[in-house]
C-alpha positions as CSV (number, residue, x, y, z in Angstrom):
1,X,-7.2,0.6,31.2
2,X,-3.6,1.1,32.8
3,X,-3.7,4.7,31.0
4,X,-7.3,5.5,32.6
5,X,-6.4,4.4,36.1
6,X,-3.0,6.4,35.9
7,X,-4.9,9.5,34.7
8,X,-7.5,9.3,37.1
9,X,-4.7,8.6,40.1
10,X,-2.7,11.4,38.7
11,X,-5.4,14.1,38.6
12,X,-6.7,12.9,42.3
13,X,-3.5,13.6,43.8
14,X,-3.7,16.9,41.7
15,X,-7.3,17.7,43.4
16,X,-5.6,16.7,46.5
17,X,-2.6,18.9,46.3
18,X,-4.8,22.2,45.6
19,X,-6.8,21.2,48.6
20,X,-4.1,21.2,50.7
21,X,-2.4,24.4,49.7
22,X,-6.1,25.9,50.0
23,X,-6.2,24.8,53.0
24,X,-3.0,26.3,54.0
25,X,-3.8,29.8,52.4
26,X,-6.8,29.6,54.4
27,X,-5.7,28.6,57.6
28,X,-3.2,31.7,57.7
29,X,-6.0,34.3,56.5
30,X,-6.6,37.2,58.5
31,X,-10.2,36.7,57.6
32,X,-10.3,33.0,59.3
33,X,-8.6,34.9,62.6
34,X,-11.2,37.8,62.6
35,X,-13.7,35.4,63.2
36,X,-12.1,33.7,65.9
37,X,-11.2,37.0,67.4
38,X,-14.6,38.0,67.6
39,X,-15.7,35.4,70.0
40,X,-13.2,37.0,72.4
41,X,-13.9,39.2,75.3
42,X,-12.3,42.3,74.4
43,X,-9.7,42.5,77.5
44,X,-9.0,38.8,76.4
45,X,-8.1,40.2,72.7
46,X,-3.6,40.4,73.5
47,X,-3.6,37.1,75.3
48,X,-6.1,35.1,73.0
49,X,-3.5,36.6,69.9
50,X,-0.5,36.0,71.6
51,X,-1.7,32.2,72.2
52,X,-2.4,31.6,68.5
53,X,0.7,32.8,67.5
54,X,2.2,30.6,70.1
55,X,0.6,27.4,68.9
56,X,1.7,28.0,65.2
57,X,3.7,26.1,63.1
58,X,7.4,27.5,62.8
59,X,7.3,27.2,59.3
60,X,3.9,29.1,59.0
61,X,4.6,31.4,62.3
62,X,5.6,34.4,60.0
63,X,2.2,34.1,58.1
64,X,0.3,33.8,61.2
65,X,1.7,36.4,63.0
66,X,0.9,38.9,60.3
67,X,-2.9,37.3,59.7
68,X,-3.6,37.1,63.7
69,X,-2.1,40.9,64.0
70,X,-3.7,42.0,60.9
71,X,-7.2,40.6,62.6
72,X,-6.8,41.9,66.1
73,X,-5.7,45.6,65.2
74,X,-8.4,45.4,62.9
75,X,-11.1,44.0,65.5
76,X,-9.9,46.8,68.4
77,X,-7.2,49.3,66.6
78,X,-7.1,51.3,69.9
79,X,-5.9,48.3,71.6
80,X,-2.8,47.7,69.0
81,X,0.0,48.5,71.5
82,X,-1.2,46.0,74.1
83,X,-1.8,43.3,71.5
84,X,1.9,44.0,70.2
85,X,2.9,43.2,73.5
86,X,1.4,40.6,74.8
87,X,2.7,38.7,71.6
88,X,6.3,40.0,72.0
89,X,6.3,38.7,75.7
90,X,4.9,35.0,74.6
91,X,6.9,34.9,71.0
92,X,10.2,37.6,71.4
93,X,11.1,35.7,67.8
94,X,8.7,37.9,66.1
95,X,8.1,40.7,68.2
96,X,9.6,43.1,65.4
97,X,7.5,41.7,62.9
98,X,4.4,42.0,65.4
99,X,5.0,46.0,65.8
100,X,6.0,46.5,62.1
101,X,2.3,44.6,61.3
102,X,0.5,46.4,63.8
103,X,2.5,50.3,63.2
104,X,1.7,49.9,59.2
105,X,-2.1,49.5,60.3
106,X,-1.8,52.2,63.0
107,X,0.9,54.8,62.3
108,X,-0.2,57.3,64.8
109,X,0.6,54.6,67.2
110,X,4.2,53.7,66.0
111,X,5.9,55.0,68.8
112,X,3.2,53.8,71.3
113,X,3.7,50.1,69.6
114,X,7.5,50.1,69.4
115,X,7.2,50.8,73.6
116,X,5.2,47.8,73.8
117,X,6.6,45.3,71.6
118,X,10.5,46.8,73.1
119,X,9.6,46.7,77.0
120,X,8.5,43.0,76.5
121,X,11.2,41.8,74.5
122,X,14.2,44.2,75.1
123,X,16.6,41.9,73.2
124,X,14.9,42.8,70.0
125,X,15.1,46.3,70.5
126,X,17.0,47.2,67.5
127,X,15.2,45.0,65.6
128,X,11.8,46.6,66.6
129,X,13.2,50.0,65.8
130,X,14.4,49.1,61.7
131,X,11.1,47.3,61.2
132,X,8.7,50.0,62.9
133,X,11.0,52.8,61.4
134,X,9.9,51.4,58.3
135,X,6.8,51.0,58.2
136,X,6.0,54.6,60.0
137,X,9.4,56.7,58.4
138,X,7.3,59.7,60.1
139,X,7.8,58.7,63.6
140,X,11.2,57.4,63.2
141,X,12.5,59.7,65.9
142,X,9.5,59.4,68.0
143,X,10.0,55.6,67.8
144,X,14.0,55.7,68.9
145,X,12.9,57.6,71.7
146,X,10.3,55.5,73.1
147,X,12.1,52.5,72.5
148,X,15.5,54.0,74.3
149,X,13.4,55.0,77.3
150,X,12.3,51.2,77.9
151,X,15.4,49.2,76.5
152,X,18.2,51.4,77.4
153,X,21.0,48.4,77.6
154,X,20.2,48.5,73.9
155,X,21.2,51.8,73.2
156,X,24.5,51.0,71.5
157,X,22.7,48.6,68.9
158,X,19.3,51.2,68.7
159,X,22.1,53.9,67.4
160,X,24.0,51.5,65.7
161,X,21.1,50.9,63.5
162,X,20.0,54.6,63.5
163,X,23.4,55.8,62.0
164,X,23.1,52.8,59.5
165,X,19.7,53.7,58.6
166,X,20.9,57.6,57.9
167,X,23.6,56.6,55.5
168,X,21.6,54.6,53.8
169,X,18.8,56.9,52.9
170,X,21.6,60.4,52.6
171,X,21.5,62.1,49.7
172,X,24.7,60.5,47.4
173,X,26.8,63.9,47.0
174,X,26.9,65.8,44.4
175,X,29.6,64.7,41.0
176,X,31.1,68.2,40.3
177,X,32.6,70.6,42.6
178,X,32.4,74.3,42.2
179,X,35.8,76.0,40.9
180,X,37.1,77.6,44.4
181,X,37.0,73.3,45.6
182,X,38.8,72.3,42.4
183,X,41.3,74.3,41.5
184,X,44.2,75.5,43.6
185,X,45.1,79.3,44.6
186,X,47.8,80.6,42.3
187,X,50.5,83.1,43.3
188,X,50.7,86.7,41.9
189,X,52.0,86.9,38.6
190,X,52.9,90.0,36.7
191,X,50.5,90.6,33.4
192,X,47.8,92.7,32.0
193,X,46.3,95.0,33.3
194,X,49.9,95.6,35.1
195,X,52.6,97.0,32.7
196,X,56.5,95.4,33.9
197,X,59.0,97.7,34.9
198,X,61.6,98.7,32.2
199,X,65.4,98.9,32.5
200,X,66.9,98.2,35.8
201,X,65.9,99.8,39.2
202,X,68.2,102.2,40.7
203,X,68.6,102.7,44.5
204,X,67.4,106.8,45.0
205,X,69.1,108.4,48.4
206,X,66.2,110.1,50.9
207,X,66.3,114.1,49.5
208,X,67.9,112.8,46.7
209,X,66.8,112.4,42.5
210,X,65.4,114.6,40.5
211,X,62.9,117.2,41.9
212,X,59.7,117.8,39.5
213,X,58.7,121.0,38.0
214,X,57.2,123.2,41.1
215,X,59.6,121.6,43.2
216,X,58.8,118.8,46.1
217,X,55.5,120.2,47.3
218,X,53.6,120.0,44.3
219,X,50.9,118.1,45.5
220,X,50.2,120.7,47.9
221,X,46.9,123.1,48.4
């Protein structure tokens, strides 16, 4: 009997511990936000995301964030720089991670969504730059740019990051060296095809010596 009530307690609390993390999964689904989302006047959309995020859990705030951007971009992808932002004004912690979200759903966007996300929380300017960089590598530049124009106290961090950003991805160089690097210039040196001199040289006065056959002007017309 004491086995059959311990079995039947232990796979409760099982059931009970699946529900829960079920639960959990659930409750940071992007599917569960979309239908939130859709009860929302459209104008509504940045503020009613911002506010979810807001009321999250700091332990699940990273999850949200991604499900309630994820949902929004999806529900109105034109409006993906205004929903960036009004969550980086309300929640600057995860600002980066908002634009990143957003930019990997709307690349064409990247730079318009870096702006956003940068000119409401301009502390996290560098921050916004690495993660949107990364998820849109083709509008890297474009994304610098926008985010210098609205964050400019930053710009010592934003190229900070850039220059560490372009070492890291430079091509390693190459591990041989061509033989003009490599090996040093050597001085003349007297060998074939030249023939050394015999004997000892002799001083000859100007005029002086011994004249060839056809005298001095032989080489002449």
């Amino acid at each position: 009997m004491k086995k059959l009530i311990l079995g039947t307690a232990l796979m409760l609390g099982l059931n009970l511990l699946v529900f829960v993390n079920a639960s959990a999964a659930e409750k940071v689904s992007s599917k569960t936000y979309t239908k939130q989302l859709k009860r929302v006047a459209s104008p509504e959309l940045p503020a009613e995301a911002a506010k979810i995020i807001s009321k999250a859990d700091a332990k699940e705030k990273t999850d949200v964030t991604i499900a309630v951007v994820t949902a929004a971009v999806g529900l109105k992808p034109a409006s993906a720089p205004a929903i960036v932002g009004a969550i980086a004004s309300t929640n600057p912690d995860v600002a980066a991670l908002a634009a990143k979200t957003a930019a990997s759903l709307q690349p064409k966007q990247a730079a318009a969504i870096a702006r956003a996300a940068a000119a409401a929380a301009p502390s996290m300017a560098p921050k916004i730059v690495e993660f949107v960089g990364a998820a849109a590598p083709s509008a890297y530049s474009d994304v610098v740019i926008a985010v210098l124009d609205v964050a400019p106290k930053s710009k010592t961090e934003i190229m900070a990051a850039v220059a560490a950003s372009s070492s890291a991805t430079a091509p390693a160089a190459p591990a041989t060296t061509t033989a003009s690097a490599s090996t040093p210039a050597r001085g003349p040196a007297v060998g074939p095809p030249y023939i050394p001199l015999s004997g000892t040289p002799s001083y000859v006065p100007p005029g002086g010596g011994i004249v060839p056959p056809g005298g001095r002007d032989y080489a002449a017309p």
